[in-house]
TITIKOL-770606 format. One record per atom (N, C-alpha, C, O): y negated, z negated, x. Coordinates in pm, whole numbers, plus 50000, padded with zeros to 5 digits. Layout:
BEGIN
YZX ...
//
This chain:
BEGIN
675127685021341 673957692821376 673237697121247 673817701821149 671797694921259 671297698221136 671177710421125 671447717021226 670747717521006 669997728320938 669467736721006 669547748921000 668587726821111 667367735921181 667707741121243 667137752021238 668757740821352 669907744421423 670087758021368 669617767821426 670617758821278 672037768921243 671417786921283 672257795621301 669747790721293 669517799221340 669687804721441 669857816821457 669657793321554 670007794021712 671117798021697 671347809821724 672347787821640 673957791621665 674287805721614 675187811921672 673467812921482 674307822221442 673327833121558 673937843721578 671757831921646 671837839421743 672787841821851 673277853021870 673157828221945 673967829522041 675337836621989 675927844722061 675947831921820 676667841021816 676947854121826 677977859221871 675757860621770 675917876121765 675607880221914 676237889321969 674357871021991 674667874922127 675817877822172 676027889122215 676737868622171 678177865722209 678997882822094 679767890422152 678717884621983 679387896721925 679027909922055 679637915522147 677657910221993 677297925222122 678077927422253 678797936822286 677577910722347 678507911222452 679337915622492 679507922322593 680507909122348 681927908522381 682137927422367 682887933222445 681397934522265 681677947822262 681627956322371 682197967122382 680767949722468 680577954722595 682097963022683 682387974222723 682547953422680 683947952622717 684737966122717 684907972122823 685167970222610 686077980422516 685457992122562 686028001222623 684377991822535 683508003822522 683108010822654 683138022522693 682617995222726 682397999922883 684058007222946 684018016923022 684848003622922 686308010822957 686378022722908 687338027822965 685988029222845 685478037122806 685198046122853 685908056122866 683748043922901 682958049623015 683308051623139 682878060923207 684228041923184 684438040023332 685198051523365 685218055223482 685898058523268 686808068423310 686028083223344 686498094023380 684508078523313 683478088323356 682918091523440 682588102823473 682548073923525 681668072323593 681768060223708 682408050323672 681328060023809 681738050223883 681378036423840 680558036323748 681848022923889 681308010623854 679748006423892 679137998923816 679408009223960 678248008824027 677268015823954 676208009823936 677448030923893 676448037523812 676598033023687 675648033523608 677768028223652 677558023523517 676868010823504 676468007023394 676648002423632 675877991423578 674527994123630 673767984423621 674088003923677 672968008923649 672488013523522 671608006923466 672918023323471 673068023723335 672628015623265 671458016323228 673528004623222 673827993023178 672487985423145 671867984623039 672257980523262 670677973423300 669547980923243 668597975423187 669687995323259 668588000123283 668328003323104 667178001823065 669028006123037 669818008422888 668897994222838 667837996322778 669317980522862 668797972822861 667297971022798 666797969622687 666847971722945 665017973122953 664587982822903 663417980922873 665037995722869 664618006722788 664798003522593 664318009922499 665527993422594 665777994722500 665067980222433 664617978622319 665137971922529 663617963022482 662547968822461 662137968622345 661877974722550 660807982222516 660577995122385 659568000622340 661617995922362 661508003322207 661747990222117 660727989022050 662477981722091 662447970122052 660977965822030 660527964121917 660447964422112 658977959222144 657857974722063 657117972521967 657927983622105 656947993022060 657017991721929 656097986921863 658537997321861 658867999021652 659047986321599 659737985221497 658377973221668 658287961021612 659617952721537 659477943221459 661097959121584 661897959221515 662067944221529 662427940221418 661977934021612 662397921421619 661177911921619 660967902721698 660817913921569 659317904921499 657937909621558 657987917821650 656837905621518 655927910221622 655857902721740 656347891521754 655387907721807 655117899121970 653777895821958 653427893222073 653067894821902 652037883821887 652157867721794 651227860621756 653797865321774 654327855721722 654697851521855 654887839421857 654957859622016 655837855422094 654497847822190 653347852022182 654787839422254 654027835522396 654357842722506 655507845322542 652927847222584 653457853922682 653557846722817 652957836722856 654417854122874 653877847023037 653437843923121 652917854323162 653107832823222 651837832023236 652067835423412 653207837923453 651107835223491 651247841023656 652597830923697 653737834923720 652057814523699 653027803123712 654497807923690 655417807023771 654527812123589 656417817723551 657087824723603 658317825323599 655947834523691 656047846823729 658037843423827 659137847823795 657777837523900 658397829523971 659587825323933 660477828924010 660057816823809 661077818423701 661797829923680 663007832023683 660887837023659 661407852323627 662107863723721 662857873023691 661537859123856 661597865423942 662627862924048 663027869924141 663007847323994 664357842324062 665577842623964 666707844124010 665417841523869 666437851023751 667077859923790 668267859523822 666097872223791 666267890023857 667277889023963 668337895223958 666787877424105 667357882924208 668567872424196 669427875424279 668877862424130 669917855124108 670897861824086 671787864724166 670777865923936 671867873023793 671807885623810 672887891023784 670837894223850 670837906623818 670737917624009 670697929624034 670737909324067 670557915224241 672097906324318 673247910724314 671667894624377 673057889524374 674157888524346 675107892524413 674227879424171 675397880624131 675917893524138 676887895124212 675307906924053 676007918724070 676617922724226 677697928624228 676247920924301 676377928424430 677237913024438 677957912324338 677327905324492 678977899624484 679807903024378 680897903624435 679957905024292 680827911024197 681297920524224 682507918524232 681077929424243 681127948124288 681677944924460 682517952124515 681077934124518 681647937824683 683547928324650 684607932624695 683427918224581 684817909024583 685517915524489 686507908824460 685457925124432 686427931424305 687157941524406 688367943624397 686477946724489 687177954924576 688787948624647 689877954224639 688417933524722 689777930124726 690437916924625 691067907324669 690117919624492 690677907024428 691467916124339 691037927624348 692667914924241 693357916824134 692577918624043 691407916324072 692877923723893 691767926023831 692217916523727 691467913823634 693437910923736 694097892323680 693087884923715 692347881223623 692847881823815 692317871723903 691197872423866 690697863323800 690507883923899 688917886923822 688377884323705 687287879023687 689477889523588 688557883123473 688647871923465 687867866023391 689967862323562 690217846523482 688947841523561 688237832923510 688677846123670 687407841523720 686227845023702 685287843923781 686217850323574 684797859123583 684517841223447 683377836723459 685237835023365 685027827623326 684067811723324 683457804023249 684497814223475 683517798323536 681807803423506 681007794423530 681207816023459 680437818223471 679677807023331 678457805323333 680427801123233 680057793223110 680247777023204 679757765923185 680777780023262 681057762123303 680277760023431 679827748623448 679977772423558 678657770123643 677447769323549 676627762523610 676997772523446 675607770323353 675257759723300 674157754423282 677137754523256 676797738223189 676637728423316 675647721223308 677497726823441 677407723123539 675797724023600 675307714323657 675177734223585 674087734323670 672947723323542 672147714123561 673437730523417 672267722823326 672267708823331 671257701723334 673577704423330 673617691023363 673217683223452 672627672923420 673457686723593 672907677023642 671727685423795 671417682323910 671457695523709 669927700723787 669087700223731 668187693223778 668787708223578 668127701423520 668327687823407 667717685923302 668877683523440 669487667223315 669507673723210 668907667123124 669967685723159 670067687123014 670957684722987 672027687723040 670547673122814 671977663322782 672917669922754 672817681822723 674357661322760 675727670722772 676707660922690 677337651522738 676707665222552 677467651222485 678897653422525 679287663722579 679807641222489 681187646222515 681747655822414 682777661622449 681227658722284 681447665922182 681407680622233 682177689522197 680057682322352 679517698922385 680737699922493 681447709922507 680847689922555 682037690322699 683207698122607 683187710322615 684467690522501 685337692622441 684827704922407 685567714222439 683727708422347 683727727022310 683477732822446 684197742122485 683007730522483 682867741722635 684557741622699 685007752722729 685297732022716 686827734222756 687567738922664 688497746122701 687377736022512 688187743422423 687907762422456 688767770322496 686667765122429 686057782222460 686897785222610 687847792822624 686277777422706 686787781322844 688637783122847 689107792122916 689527774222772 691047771222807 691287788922708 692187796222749 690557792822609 690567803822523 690417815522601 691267824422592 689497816422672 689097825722741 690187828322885 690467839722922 690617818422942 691667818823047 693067822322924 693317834322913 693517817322877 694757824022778 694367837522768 695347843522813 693437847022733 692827860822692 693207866022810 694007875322817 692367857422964 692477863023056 693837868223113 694307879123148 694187856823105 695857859223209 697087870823201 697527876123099 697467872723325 698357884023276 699497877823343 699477871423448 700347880223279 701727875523216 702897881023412 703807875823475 702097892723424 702917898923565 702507888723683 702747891023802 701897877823638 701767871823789 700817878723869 701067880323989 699757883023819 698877885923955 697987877923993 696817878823957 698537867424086 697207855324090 696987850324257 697917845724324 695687851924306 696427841924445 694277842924486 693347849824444 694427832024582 693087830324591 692977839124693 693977842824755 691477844324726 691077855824875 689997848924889 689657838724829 689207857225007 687987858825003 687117864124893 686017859124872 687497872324837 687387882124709 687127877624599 686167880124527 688107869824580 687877855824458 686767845724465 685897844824379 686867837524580 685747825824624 684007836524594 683017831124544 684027851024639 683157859124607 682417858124483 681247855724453 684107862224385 683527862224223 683137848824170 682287847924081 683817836924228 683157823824234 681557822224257 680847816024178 681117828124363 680237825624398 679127832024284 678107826724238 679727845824257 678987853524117 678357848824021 677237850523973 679387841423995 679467833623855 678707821023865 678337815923759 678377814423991 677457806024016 676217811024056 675317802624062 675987821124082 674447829024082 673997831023943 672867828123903 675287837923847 674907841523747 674247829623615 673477832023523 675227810223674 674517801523578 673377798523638 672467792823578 673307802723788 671567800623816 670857809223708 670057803723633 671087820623698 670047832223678 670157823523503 669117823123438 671327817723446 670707810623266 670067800423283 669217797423200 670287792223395 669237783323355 667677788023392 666787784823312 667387794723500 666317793923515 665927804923426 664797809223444 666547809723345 665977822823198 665607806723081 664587807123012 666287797723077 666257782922995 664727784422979 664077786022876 664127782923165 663007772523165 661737782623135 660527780623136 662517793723111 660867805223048 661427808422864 660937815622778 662557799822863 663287809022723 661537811922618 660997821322560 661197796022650 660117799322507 659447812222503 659107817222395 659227818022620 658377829722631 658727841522566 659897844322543 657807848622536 658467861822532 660307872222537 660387880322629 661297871222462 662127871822497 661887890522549 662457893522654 661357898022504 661307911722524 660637912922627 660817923622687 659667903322686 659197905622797 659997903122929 659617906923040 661277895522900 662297889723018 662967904023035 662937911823130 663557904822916 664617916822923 664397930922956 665117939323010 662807931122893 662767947622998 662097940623155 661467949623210 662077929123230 661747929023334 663107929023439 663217933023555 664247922023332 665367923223407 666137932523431 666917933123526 665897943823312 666797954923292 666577966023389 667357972023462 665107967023365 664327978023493 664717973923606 665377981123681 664347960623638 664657957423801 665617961723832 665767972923880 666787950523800 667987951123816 668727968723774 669647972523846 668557972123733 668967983023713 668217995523772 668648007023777 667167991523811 666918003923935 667608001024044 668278009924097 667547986624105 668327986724220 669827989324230 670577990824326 669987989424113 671827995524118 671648008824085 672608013724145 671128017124037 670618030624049 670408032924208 671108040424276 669218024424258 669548031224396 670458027524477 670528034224579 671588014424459 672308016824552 673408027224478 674368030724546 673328030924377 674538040024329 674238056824466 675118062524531 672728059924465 672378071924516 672528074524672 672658084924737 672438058924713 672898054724848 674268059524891 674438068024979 675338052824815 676478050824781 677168069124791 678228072724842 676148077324725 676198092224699 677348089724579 678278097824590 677468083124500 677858086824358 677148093224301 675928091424312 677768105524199 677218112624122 677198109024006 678168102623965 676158111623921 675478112423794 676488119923712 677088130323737 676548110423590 677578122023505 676918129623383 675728126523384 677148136823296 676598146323204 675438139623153 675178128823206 674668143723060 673678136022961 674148126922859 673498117222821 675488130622807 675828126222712 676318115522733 676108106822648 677118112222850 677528100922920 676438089922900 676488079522834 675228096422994 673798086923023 673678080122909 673878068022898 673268088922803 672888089422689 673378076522641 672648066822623 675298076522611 675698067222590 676208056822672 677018049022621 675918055622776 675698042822863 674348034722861 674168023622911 673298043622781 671918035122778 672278027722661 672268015422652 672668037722553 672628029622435 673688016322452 673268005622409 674478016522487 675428007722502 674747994222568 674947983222517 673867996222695 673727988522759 672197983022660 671917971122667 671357992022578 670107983322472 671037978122376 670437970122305 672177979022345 673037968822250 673197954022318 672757942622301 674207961722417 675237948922450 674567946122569 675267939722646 673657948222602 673057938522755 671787935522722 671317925422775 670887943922623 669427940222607 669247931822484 668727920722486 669867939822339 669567930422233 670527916022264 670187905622209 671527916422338 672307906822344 671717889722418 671757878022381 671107899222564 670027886322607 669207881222503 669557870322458 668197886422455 666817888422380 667697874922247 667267863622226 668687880122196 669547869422105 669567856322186 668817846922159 670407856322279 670667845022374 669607838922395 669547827522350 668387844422470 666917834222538 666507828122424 665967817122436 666687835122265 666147828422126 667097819222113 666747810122037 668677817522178 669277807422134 669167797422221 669627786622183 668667797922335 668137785822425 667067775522377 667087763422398 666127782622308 665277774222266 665547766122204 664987755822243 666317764422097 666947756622046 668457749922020 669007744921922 668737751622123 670337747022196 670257744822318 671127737122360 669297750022419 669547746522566 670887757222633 671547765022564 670967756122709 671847760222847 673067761922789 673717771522745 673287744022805 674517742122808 675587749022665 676667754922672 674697744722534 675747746222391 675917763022410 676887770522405 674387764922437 674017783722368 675117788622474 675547799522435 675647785422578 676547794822708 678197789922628 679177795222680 678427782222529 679427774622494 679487784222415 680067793722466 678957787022258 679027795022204 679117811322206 679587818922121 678377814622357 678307825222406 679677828222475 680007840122482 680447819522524 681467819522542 682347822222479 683407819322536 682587830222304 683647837222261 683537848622247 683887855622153 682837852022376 682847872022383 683857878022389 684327887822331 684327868122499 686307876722524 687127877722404 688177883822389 686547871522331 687677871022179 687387882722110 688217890322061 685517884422107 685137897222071 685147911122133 684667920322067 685687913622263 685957920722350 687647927122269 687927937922217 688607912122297 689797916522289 689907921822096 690507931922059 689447915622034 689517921321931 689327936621847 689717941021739 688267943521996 687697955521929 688897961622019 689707969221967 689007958022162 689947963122193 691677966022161 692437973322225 691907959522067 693247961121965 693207970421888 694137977721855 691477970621836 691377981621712 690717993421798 689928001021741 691007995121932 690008010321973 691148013922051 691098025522094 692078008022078 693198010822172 694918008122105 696028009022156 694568005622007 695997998021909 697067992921994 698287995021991 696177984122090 697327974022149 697677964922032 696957961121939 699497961022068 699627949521946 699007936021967 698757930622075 698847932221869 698327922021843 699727906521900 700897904421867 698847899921987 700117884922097 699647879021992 698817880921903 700767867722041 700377852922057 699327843522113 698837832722078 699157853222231 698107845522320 696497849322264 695477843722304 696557860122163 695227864422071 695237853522001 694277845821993 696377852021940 695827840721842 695647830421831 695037825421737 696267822621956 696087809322056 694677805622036 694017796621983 694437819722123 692727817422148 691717818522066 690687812322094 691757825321968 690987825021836 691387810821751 690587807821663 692237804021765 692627791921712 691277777321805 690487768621767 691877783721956 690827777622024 689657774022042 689097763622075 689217789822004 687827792821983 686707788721889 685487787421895 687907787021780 687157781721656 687367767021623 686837761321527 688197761121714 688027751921718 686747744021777 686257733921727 686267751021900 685197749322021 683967750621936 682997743021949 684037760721846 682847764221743 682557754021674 681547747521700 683627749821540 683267741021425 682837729221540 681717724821515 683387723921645 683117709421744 681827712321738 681517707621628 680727717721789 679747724021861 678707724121666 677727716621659 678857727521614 678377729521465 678407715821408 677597712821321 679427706021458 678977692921383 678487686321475 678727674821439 677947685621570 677097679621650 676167674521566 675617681121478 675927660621594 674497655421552 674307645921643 674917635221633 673307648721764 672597641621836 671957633621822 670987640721848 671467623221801 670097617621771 670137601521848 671077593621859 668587600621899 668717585121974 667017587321940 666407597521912 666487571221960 665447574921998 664657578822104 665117574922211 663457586322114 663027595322224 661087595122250 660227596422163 660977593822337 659847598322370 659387609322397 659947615822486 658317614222333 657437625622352 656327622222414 655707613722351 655677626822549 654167624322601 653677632322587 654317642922592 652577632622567 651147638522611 651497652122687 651547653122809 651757663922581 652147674622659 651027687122597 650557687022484 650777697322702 650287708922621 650707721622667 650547725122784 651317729722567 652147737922627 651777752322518 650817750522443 652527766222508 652567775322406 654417777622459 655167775722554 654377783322308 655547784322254 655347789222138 654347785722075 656287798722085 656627802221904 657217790721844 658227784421875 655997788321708 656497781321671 655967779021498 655057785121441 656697770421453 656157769121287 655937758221237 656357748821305 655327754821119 654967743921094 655947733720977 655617728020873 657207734821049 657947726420922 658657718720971 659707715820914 658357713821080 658817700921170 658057687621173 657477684821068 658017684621208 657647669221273 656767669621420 656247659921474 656757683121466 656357681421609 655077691921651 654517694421758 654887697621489 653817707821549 652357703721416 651557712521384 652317693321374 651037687421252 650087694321300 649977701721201 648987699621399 648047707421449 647957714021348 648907718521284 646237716021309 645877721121174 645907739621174 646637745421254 645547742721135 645587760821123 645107763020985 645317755120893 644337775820976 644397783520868 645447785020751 646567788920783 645187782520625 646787785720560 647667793620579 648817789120585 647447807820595 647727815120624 648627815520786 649727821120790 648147810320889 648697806120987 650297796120950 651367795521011 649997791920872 650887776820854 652397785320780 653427784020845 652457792320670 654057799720665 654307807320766 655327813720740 653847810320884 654687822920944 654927817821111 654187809321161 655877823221175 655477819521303 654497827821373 654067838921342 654197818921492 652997822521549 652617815421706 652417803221715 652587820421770 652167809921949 650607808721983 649757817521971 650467797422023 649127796122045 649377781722153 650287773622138 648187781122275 648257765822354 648087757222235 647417761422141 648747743822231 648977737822151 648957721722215 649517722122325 648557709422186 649227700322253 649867688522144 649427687622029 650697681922182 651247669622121 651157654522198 651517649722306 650497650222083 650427642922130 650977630122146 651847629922059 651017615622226 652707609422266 653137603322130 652547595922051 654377609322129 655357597222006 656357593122019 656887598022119 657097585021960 658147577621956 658927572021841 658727561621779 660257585321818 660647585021740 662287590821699 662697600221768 663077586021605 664527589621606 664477600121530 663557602321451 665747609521555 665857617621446 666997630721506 666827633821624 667847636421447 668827646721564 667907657921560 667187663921480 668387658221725 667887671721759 668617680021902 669387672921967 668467689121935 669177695722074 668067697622193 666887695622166 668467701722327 667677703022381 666857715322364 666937723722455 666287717122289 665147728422236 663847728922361 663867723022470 662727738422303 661867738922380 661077722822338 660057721222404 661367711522244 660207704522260 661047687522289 660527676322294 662197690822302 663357679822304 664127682222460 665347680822467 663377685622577 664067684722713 663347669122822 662837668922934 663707656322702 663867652922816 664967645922859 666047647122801 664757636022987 666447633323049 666497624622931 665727621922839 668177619622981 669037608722929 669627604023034 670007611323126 669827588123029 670197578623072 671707580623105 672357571423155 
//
């Protein structure tokens, strides 16, 4: 994998850092507050925290970003009720009768329904190199998972969190097919939504609200590890696609169990280090990737962030325009030509 790459991977990584902190921390909390209000919280922490993101310009300006257009609206809006309405509410109804063994090893398929769906819903290519890292991360993540007492057996409960986890690779791919857009504009649309409606079913529910300080730190938690964490991720789609960026995103649990050793001084297994052996194995695979065949480009016109030190964006500009990024409608026009690349925003099409 070339050069151009390596920005995407070290995003999805830190996506994948925040994430995994989620974990530790949210345990944390829980001893505060019910499950249900905390992923209100969570969400809502999120979208509040894009939108300060977005106001103190902290993650570039958004007049570098493309915005969205009515057409997307739709994309966006089946995301929400996929990943953030669905999946949650199967999650929360099948945890009730599943093990909480059983749960996290199944909360896993949620990296392998994304590559599964990218593959062959939308044809995004799937080398055998990305396959071997997506099973190396996934066999890592089930070792993390498992508990040693035997709590395993299939329910209704389970097939549930199954089903979760296949709402939830709906809700990445179809975040894929808007990634170019705006990433701050996804995340406070998902965070608010989704997180009012678990707010109101928390009030439904008659769970109570816990102190300020709680709130306080359940928002912040959730503009870390659920808002800056997407906002990372949708930037690592663009240039990885679905399938790699959910591969890489896939060593949260490592980053989960790790903080959790040092916030809880559990000792340190075998089966930690299995999986960090695993993990990094799945990584370096995934990092030497080099794709390349030749490819056709047609006659496309599209916006997107983008810069001028490729091969795919020659369109003239102001000097000044030309070092920095910047989105504007743009078109390219058809070529035909070799060279590695991933499925990015300008490299989606099929393979044979």
């Amino acid at each position: 994998m070339k050069y151009h790459y390596f920005p995407a991977i070290v995003q999805a990584l830190l996506a994948a850092i925040f994430f995994g902190a989620s974990a530790p921390f949210a345990k944390l909390l829980l001893g505060q507050l019910e499950p249900v209000t905390l992923a209100a919280l969570l969400y809502l922490g999120s979208g509040f925290g894009a939108l300060a993101f977005n106001r103190l310009n902290l993650l570039g300006s958004a007049t570098s970003e493309a915005p969205l257009t009515r057409a997307e609206l739709g994309w966006l809006a089946s995301a929400i009720i996929a990943g953030g309405i669905i999946g949650a509410i199967l999650q929360l109804v099948s945890l009730r009768s599943t093990p909480a063994a059983t749960a996290s090893l199944l909360l896993n398929f949620e990296g392998v329904a994304t590559t599964l769906i990218a593959a062959l819903v939308f044809k995004e290519a799937i080398s055998r190199r990305t396959v071997l890292s997506i099973l190396c991360v996934t066999a890592a993540s089930i070792i993390l998972s498992w508990d040693g007492s035997g709590q395993w057996g299939i329910s209704v409960g389970a097939l549930g969190i199954l089903l979760a986890c296949l709402f939830w690779g709906i809700d990445n791919n179809l975040t894929r097919n808007i990634s170019a857009k705006n990433p701050l504009t996804i995340v406070i649309a998902k965070g608010l939504v989704a997180g009012s409606f678990s707010l109101l079913l928390t009030l439904l529910l008659g769970n109570r609200l816990p102190g300020i300080e709680i709130i306080l730190g359940a928002l912040f938690l959730g503009a870390l590890s659920y808002g800056l964490s997407l906002i990372l991720f949708i930037r690592a789609m663009r240039g990885l696609g679905a399938a790699r960026t959910s591969a890489l995103f896939g060593t949260a649990p490592l980053i989960g169990v790790a903080l959790s050793l040092a916030i809880f001084r559990d000792p340190l297994t075998p089966t930690f280090l299995i999986a960090l052996l695993l993990m990094t194995v799945g990584t370096v695979i995934l990092l030497n990737e080099d794709h390349q065949h030749i490819h056709f480009h047609a006659l496309t016109t599209h916006e997107h962030r983008h810069r001028h030190d490729d091969a795919h964006h020659e369109h003239t500009h102001p000097t000044t325009e030309l070092q920095q990024a910047h989105s504007h409608l743009h078109t390219h026009q058809p070529t035909e030509h070799q060279h590695a690349h991933m499925p990015d925003t300008d490299h989606r099409h099929t393979h044979l």
